[in-house]
N, C-alpha and C positions, 0 to 999 in steps of 0.2 A: 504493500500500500504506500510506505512513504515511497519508496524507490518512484511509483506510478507517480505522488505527486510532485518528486523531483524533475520528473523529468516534463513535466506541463508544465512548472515554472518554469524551468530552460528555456523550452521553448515560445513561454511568454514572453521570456526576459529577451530572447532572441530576437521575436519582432518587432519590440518596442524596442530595442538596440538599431533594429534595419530601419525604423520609421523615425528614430531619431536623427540618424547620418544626414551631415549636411550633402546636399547634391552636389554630385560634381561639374563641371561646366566645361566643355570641352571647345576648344577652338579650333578652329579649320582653314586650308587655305587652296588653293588649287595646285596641282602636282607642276610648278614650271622648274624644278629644283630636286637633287637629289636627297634621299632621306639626310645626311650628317649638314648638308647648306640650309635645308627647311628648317632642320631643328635650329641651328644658329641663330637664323632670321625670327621664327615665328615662336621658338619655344623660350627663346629670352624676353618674349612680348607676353607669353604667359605665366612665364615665372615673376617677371614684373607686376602683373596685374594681379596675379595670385597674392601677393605683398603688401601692395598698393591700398586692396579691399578688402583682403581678409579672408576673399573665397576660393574653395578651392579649384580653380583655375588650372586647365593643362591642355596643352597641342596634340593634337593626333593626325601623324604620317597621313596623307593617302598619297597612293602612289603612281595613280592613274587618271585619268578624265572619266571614265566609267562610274568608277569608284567613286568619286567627286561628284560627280552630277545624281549618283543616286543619293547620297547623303544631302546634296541639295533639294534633290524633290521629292525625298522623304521629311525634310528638314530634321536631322538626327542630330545634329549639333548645337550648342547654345550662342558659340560667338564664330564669326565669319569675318575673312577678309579675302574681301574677292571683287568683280566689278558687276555695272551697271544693270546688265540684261540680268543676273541673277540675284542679284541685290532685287530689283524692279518684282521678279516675279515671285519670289521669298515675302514680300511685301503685300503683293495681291494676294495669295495663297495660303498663307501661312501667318499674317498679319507679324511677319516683322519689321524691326527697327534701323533705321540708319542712324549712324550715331556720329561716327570721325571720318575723315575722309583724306585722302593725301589732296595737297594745297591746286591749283588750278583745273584745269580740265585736260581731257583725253581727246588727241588732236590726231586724228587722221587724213594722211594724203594720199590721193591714186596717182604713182607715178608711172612716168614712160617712157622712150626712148626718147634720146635729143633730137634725133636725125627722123623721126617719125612726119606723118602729116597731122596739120591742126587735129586738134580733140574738139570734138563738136556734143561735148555733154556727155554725161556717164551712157546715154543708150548707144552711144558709140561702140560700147562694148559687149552688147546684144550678138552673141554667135560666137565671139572673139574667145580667147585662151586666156584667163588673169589669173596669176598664180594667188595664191590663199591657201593657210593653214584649212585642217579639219575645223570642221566645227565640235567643238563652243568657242571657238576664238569671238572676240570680239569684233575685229578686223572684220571676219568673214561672215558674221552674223549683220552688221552694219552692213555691208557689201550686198547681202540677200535679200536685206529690206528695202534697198532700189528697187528690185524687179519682180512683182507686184505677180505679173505673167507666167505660169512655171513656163510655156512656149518662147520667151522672149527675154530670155537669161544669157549669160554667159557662161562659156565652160571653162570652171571649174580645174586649172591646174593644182595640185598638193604639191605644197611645199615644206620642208621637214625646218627652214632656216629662212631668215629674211636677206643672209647672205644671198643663200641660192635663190630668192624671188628679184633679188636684184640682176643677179648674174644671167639667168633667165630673159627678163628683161632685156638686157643690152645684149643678148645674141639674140631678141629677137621670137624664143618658144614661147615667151608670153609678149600677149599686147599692155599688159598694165599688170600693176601689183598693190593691194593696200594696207601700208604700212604708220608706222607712227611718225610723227613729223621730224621728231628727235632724230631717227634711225634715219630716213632720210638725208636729213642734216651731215650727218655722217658717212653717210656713203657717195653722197654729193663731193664732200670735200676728198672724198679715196678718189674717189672717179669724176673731176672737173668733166664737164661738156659733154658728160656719157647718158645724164639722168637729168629728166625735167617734173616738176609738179603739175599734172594735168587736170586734177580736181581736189579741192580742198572739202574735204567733209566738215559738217558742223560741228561742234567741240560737244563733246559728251560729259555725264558728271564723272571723275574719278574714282578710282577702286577705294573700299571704305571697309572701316569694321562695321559689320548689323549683327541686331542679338534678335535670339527667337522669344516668343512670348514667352518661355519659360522662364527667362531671365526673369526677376522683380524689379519694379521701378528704380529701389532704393539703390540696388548693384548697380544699373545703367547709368544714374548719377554719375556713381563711384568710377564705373569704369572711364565714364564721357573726362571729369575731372583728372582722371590718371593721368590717361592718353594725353591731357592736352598739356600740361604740367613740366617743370623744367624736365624733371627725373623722367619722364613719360618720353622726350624728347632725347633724350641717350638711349632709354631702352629700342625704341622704334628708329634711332641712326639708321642699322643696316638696311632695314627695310627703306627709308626712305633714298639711299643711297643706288639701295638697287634700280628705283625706278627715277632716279634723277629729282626729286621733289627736295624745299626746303623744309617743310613744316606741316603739319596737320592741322585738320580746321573741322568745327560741325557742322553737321549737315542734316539733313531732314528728309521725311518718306519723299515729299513732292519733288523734288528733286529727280528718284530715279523709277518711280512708280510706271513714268512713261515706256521707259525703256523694254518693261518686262513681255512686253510683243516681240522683244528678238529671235526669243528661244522658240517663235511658233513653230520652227523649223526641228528642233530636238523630239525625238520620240520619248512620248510621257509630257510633255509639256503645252 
């Protein structure tokens, strides 16, 4: 009998032990990085923030876009840093939050050969070869919401590099490529008179951290004031480093709610 009622306590004690635990919060980011560069970047932003608030706070690998996008549209995670099309439809779907963002906007250009004839508007490119990542690039999701017609698209080269969407390019196996203005910038100056900007796309919001409803007000606060904070601004260096940005800023749902029609082209979305 006592044995019987030892072991009911246990097991009371046990799930009032599981129902006491604080949740843990997991952050996410998309795989453009190997597992030991991701942890660098993103889990010294979790151990920071895990500090900062007081919760427990931690990164998790994924190591694939599959992988990554089902955690997106399962919404499995509690904080995210990623960009606009997923941000947008995490927002509609999931009713999550934008919170920080890196500092200006996301500026894409369609470039071309130098020696080519005039560009007479992106339907120039209707039949044509433009190199593009797979999708969910953003790039190439921006690129699909021109062409409204699935008849009246352009095909579609994969490119594994923006190296080789360039290179591409200037010999000519593509008519055009859409790249960021930065990258651009730089490949301009490797190759004077090789590469011209033949369409500037509109500037988009920036990749940002959003948290799921799961999160509580009170953390979102804490996190929004971390991030933006001197110490918030060492922890997040390398990240902002990798994307060329000086500084993080807040942001808000209206901002990228628009965007979340990119993904209409992703199966599941």
């Amino acid at each position: 009998m006592l044995r019987t009622i030892a072991i009911v306590l246990s097991l009371f004690c046990a799930s009032a032990y599981a129902a006491d635990r604080p949740t843990s919060y997991v952050l996410i980011a998309p795989p453009r990085l190997g597992a030991a560069q991701t942890q660098a970047v993103y889990g010294k932003i979790a151990n920071f923030l895990a500090r900062a608030t007081g919760a427990p706070i931690t990164f998790h690998y994924t190591s694939n876009w599959l992988t990554y996008m089902a955690e997106v549209r399962h919404n499995t995670a509690a904080i995210y840093f990623d960009g606009p099309a997923v941000i947008g439809w995490r927002i509609a779907h999931w009713h999550d939050d934008a919170l920080v963002a890196l500092s200006g906007k996301l500026n894409f250009v369609l470039i071309a050969k130098k020696s080519t004839h005039p560009f007479h508007g992106i339907q120039h490119l209707i039949g044509r070869p433009v190199c593009a990542f797979s999708p969910p690039n953003l790039g190439t999701l921006t690129l699909d919401s021109w062409f409204t017609n699935p008849e009246r698209q352009p095909y579609i080269v994969v490119i594994h590099s923006l190296k080789a969407a360039a290179r591409n390019v200037m010999e000519g196996s593509c008519a055009a490529a859409l790249e960021p203005l930065a990258v651009f910038k730089h490949q301009n100056a490797r190759f004077p008179g090789r590469l011209r900007v033949a369409y500037r796309a509109p500037g988009l919001p920036n990749q940002a951290f959003s948290v799921s409803a799961a999160v509580p007000a009170t953390l979102r606060h804490k996190i929004i004031a971390a991030l933006l904070s001197p110490a918030g601004a060492r922890a997040t260096k390398p990240l902002r480093d990798m994307f060329g940005h000086k500084e993080l800023v807040r942001v808000h749902n209206a901002a990228y709610l628009p965007y979340r029609k990119l993904l209409h082209v992703m199966v599941g979305f």
